[in-house]
N, C-alpha and C positions, 0 to 999 in steps of 0.2 A: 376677164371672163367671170359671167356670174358663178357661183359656190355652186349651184344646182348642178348647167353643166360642165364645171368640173369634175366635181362627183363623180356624174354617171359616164366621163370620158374614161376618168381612171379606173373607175368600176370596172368599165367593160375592155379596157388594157389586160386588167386584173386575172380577169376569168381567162381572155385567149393565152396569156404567160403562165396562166399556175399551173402548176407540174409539180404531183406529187413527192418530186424526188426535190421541189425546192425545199428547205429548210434551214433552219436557225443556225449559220455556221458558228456562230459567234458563242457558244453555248457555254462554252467553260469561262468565257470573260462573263457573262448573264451569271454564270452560279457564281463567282466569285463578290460582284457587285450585290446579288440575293442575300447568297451564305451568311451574314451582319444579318440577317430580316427572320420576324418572329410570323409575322404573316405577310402572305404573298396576295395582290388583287389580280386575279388571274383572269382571264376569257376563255371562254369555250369557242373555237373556230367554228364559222361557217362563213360561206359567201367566197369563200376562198382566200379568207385570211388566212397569214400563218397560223402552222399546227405547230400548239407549242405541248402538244399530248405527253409527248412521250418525253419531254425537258420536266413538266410537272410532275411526271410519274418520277424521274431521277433525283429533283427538291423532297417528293414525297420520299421516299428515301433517307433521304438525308434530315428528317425530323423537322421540314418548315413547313409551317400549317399554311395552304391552298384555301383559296376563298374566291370564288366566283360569280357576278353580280345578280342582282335580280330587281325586274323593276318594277315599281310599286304602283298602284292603281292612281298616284296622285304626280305620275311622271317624274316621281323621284327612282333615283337607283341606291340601294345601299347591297353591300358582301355579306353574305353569307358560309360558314366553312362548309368545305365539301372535300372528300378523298375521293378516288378515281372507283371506288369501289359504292359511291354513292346511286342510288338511282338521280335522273334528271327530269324534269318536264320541262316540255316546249313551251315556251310565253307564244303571245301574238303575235311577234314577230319573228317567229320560227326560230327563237335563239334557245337554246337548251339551259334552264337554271337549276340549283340547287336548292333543295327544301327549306325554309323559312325555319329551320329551325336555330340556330347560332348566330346571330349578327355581331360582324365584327366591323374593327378598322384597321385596314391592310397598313403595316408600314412602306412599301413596295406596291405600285398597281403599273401592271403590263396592260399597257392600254392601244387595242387595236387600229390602223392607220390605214386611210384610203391615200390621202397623200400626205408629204409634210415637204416644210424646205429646210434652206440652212440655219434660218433664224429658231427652229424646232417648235416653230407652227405644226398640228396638222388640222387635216378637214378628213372629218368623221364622216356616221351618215345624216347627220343632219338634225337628229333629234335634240342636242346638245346634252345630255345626260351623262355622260366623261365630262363635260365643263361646271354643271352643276354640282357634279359628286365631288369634282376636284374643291371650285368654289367651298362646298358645304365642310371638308375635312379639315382645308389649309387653315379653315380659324380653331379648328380642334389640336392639330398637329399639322406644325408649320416646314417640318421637315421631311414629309411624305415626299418619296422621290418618284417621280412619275417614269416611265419610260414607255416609247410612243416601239411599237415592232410595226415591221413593213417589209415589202419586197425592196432590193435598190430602184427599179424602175418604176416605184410609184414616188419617186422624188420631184418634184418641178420648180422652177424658179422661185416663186414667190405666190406664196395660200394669203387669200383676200381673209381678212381678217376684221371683228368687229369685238366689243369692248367684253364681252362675256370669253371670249377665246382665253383656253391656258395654253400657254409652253409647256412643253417634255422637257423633264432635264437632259435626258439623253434617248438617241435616239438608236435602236438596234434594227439594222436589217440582213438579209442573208449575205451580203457580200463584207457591208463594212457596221463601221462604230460611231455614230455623229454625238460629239463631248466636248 
């Protein structure tokens, strides 16, 4: 199956499954894995990604610096820091960022999943900007540990894959732990 409609199959899985009351059960294995990390690459939900709000508000907490991506007029993505006490603006693609004021480089980026499998492929929406940004860092810092969050049921056999694709080190979704 072509990438496209895979996408918009799981996409629209996605939407009739989310339910508010889904969420990150795995959250004290996530803070333990974070806890080691001076900055976190975080996402702001929409689309009916996992909400990882109130897990960032817990890190924020805990003194590890939150940075959330923003994307740049040249189709690059680089992090920015941001606390939950930040204002946001909507980019073009209705994704909410944080002000250009801080650019960092996450050691840790939670990186949003339409689908992924066992080899910890996933397929994003398409833009390739998670592959870019991963590409652009791994030659800065080769030890940036990626982690792909998802629902279980956006799991499927095997994500068509082409030679700009990166791997998750690990995979976190609400039921289980893919490592």
């Amino acid at each position: 199956m072509l990438k496209s409609k895979l996408r918009k199959k799981l996409l629209e899985i996605r939407k009739k499954k989310y339910h508010e009351n889904l969420y990150l059960k795995n959250r004290k294995t996530l803070i333990e894995i974070i806890s080691k990390s001076k900055i976190i690459g975080a996402y702001y939900p929409v689309n009916f990604e996992m909400n990882l709000l109130y897990f960032l508000k817990e890190l924020e907490k805990k003194k590890i610096k939150i940075s959330l991506p923003v994307i740049n007029k040249n189709n690059q993505m680089d992090f920015y820091l941001w606390s939950r006490n930040d204002l946001l603006s909507v980019n073009k693609f209705g994704i909410p960022e944080p002000e250009k004021k801080r650019k960092v480089i996450p050691n840790i980026i939670l990186v949003p999943i339409v689908g992924f499998d066992n080899q910890f492929y996933r397929l994003g929406y398409g833009g390739g900007y998670y592959d870019r940004y991963i590409n652009k860092i791994e030659k800065k810092n080769k030890h940036i540990k990626k982690i792909g969050i998802a629902y279980s049921f956006q799991k499927i056999k095997k994500i068509p894959i082409n030679q700009f694709d990166k791997k998750m080190d690990i995979i976190i979704t609400d039921q289980y732990i893919l490592k």
